[in-house]
C-alpha positions in Angstrom: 116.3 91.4 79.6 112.6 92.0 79.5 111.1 92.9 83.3 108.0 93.9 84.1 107.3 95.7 88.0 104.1 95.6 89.6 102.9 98.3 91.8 99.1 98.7 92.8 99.9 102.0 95.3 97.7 104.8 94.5 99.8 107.4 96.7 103.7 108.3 95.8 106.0 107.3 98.4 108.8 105.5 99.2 108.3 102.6 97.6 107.2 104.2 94.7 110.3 106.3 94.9 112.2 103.1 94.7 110.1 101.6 92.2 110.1 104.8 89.7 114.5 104.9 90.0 115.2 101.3 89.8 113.0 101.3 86.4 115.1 104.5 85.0 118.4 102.7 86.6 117.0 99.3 84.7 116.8 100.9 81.4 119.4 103.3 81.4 121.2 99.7 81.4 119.4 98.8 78.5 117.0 96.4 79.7 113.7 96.6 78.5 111.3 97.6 81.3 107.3 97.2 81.9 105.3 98.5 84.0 101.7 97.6 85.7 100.0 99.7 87.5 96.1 100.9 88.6 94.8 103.0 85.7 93.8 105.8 88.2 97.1 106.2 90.2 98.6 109.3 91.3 102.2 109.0 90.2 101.8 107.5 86.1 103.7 110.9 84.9 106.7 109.8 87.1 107.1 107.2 84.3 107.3 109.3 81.1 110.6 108.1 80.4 108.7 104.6 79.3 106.7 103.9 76.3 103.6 103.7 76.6 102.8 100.7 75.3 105.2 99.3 78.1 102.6 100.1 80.8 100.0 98.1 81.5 97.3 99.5 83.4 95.0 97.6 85.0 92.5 97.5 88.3 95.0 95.2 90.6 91.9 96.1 93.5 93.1 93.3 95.8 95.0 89.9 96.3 92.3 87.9 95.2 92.3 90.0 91.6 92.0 86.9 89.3 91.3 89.1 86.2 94.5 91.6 86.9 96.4 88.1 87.2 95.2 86.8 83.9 95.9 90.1 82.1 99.4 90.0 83.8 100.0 87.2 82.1 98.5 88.0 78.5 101.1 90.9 78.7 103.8 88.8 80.0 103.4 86.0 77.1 102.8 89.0 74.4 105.9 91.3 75.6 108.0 87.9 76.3 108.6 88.7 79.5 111.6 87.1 81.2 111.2 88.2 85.1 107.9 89.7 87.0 108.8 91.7 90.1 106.1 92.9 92.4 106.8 95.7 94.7 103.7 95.6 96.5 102.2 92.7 99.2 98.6 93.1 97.7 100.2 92.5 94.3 102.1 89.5 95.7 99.6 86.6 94.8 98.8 88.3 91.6 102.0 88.3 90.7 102.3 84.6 91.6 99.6 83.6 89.7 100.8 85.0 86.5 104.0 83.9 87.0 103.2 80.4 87.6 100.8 80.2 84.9 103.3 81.7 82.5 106.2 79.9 84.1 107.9 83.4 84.5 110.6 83.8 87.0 109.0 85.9 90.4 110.9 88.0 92.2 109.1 90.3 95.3 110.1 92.9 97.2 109.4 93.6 100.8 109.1 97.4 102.0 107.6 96.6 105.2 107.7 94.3 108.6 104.4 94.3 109.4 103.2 90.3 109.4 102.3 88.6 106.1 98.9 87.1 106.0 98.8 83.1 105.1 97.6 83.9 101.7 101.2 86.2 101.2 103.2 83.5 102.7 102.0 80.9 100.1 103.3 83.4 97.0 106.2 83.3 98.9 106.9 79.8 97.5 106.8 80.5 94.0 109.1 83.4 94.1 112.6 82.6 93.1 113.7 85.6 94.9 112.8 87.8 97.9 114.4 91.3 98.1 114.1 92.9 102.0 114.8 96.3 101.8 117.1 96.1 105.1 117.9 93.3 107.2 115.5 94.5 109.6 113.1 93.4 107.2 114.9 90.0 106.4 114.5 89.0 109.9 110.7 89.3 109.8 110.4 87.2 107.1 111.5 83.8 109.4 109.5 81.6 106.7 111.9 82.3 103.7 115.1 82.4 104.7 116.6 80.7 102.4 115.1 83.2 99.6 115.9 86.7 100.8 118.4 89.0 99.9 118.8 92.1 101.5 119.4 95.4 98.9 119.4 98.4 100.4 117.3 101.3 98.4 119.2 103.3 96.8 119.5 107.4 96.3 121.1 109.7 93.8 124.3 110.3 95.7 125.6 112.5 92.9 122.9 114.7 92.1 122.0 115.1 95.9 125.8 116.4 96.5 124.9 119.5 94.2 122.4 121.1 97.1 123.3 124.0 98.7 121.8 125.8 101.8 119.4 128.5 100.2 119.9 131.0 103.2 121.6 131.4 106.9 118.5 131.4 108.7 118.4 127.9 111.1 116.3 125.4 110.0 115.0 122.1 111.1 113.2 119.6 108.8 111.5 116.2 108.5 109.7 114.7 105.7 107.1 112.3 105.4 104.1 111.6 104.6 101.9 112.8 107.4 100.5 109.6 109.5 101.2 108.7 112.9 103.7 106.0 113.0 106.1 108.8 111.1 106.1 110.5 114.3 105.6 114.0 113.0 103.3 114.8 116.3 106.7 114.2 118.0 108.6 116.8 116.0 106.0 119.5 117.1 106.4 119.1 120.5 110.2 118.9 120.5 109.8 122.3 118.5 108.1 123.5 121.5 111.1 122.3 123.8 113.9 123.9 121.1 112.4 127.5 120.8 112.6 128.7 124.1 116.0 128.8 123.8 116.4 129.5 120.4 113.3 131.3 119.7 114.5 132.1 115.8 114.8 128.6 114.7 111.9 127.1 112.2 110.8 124.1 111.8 109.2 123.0 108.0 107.4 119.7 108.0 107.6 118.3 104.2 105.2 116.1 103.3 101.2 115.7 103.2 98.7 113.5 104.0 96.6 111.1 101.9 94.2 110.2 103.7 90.7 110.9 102.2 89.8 113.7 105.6 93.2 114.6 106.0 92.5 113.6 109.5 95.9 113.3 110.8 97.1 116.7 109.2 94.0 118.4 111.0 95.7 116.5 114.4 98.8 117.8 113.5 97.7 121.6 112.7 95.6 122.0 115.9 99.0 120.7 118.3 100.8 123.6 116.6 98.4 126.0 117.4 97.8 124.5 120.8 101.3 124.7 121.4 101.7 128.7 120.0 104.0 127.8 117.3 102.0 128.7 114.2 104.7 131.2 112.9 107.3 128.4 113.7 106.2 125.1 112.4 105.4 125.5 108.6 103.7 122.7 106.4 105.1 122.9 103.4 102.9 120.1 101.6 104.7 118.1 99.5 108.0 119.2 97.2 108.6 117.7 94.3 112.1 118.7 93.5 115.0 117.3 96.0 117.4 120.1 95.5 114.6 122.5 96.5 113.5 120.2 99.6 117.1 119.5 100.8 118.3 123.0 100.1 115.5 124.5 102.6 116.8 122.8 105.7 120.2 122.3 107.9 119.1 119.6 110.2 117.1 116.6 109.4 115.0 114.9 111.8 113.3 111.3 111.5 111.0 111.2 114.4 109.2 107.9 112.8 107.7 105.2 115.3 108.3 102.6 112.8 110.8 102.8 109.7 111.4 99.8 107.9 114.1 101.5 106.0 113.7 105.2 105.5 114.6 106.2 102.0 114.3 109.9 103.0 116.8 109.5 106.0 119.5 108.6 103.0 118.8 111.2 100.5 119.7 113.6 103.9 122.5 111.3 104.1 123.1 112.3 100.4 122.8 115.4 100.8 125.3 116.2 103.6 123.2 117.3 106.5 123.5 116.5 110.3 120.7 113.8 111.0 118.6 113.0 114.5 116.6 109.9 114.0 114.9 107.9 116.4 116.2 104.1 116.7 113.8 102.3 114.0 114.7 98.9 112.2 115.9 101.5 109.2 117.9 104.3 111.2 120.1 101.5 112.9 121.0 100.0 109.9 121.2 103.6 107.7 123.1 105.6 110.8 126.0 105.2 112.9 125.4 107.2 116.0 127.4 110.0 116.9 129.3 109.4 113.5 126.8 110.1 111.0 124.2 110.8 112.8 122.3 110.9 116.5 120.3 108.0 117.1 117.8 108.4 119.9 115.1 106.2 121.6 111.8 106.2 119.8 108.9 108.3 121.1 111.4 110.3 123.8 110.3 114.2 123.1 113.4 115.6 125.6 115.9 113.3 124.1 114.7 114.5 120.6 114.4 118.0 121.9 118.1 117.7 123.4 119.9 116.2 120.5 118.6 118.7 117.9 119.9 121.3 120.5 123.1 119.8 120.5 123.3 120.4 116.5 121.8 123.5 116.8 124.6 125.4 119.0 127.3 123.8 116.8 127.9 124.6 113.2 131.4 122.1 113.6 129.4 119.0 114.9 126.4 120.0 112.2 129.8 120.0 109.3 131.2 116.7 111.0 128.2 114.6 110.9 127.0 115.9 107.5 130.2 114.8 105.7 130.2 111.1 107.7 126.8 110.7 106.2 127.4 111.5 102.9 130.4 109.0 102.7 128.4 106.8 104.4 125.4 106.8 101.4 128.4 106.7 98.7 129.8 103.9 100.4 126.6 101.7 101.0 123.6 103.7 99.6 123.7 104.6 96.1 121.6 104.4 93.5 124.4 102.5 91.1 124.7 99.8 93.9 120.7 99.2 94.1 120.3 98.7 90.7 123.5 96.4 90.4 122.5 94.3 92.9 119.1 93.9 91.7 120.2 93.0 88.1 122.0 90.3 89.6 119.2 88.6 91.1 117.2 88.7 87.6 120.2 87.6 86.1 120.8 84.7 88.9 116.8 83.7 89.0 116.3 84.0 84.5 
């Protein structure tokens, strides 16, 4: 089958993640797979396993892109596309457009559960399929019921089970990209909390910001040193590699505000290691609490504080939760079961 993903994002993250792994998934199952994407993107390398005449690169600068849309579908008639899947809700009525005017099946995926403007909602109706990332995400979309199935992202599970702890020192992690809603101004002052009684621990936030002032960043630095934790809290920036990012740390923390999903809180899952998360849409669904993880409430610096404690002072309950989760990904989180499921829905839609 002949698919081509849509994905105007400029910045890497997880929905680029997901993007970049159900492509390699798509074609290591020998569908032909195309991609369109903004000529000046930050993330075209993580796609060298494509031709390159199977990206298309083109402006995509907003919803109302009418020249993107026709050279969407100039591709879609010349590759023969059979499905177009956009990623993206900017790329939604693009998508739509060229998909309607080619009479190509539409599939969209929803990342996010922040509320759709009218203009989105209208695409919605000539999509043959939604995909919601987690049914916390299918429940905000009350206006196409009847179209959404829920597929989890999916993560490595196999090559994630390979990481080992580099050292014995005690380390705390959390990843993201640094903005507010991901909480990271939390994680600093829980820090604060944790080293007075365990003054040797460290703390390594993974992840950078891409903003064009690296405003938040600059927030974040100046708590640390308000706080006197500058030789505990270490920004790492971002880390490319997953066996060298998972293999730093022994506890992950997801401190997030909002998490529609939270592709990061699996690979820890992956990955074996004990997990506090805060109770977003996407920790509920990815953790069971006090199983495979602790959930805790969101924006409560004590409860976060006490929980990573907890793990801290016990290497048996860090082991017990750490092997939960990684059943838990195999079992419901995989890489294989994304791509399966999504296969079916081009297959059911073609």
């Amino acid at each position: 089958m002949k698919i081509l993903q849509i994905n105007s994002a400029k910045a890497f993250g997880g929905g680029e993640k997901h993007l970049v792994d159900l492509c390699r998934g798509l074609q290591q199952r020998r569908h032909e797979v195309f991609v369109a994407v903004r000529p000046n993107n930050q993330w075209q390398e993580k796609l060298d396993f494509l031709p390159e005449e199977n990206l298309l690169r083109i402006p995509l600068r907003n919803s109302l892109d009418f020249l993107s849309a026709r050279q969407i579908a100039e591709f879609v008639r010349g590759k023969n596309i059979e499905i177009i899947h956009a990623h993206v809700a900017r790329d939604y009525s693009i998508a739509a457009l060229a998909s309607r005017v080619c009479k190509t099946p539409l599939v969209l995926t929803r990342h996010l559960t922040y509320k759709l403007s009218a203009l989105h909602r209208l695409t919605f109706k000539q999509a043959k399929r939604v995909i919601a990332v987690s049914n916390g995400v299918a429940e905000s979309l009350s206006f196409a019921k009847d179209k959404v199935s829920v597929i989890y992202n999916g993560v490595d599970v196999n090559e994630l089970g390979k990481i080992e702890k580099a050292n014995s020192d005690l380390v705390v992690a959390t990843i993201g990209e640094l903005r507010e809603h991901k909480g990271q101004a939390d994680f600093i002052k829980a820090a604060a909390i944790i080293i007075e009684k365990h003054p040797k621990v460290k703390f390594l936030i993974i992840g950078k910001d891409n903003s064009a002032n690296q405003s938040y960043q600059i927030i974040l630095e100046n708590l640390v040193e308000e706080l006197n934790l500058k030789d505990k809290v270490i920004f790492t920036g971002w880390l490319e590699n997953p066996l060298e990012i998972y293999g730093a740390f022994d506890i992950f923390v997801s401190s997030a505000r909002s998490e529609p999903f939270g592709l990061v809180i699996a690979e820890a899952m992956a990955s074996e290691k004990a997990i506090v998360a805060t109770e977003t849409v996407g920790a509920k669904e990815l953790l069971t609490d006090n199983e495979s993880g602790k959930l805790l409430s969101v924006g409560n610096i004590e409860q976060l504080a006490e929980a990573i404690t907890e793990l801290l002072e016990s290497e048996h309950l860090r082991q017990t939760l750490g092997k939960n989760a990684r059943m838990r990904a195999k079992d419901f989180f995989s890489l294989e079961r994304m791509v399966s499921e999504t296969e079916k829905i081009y297959q059911a839609v073609a």
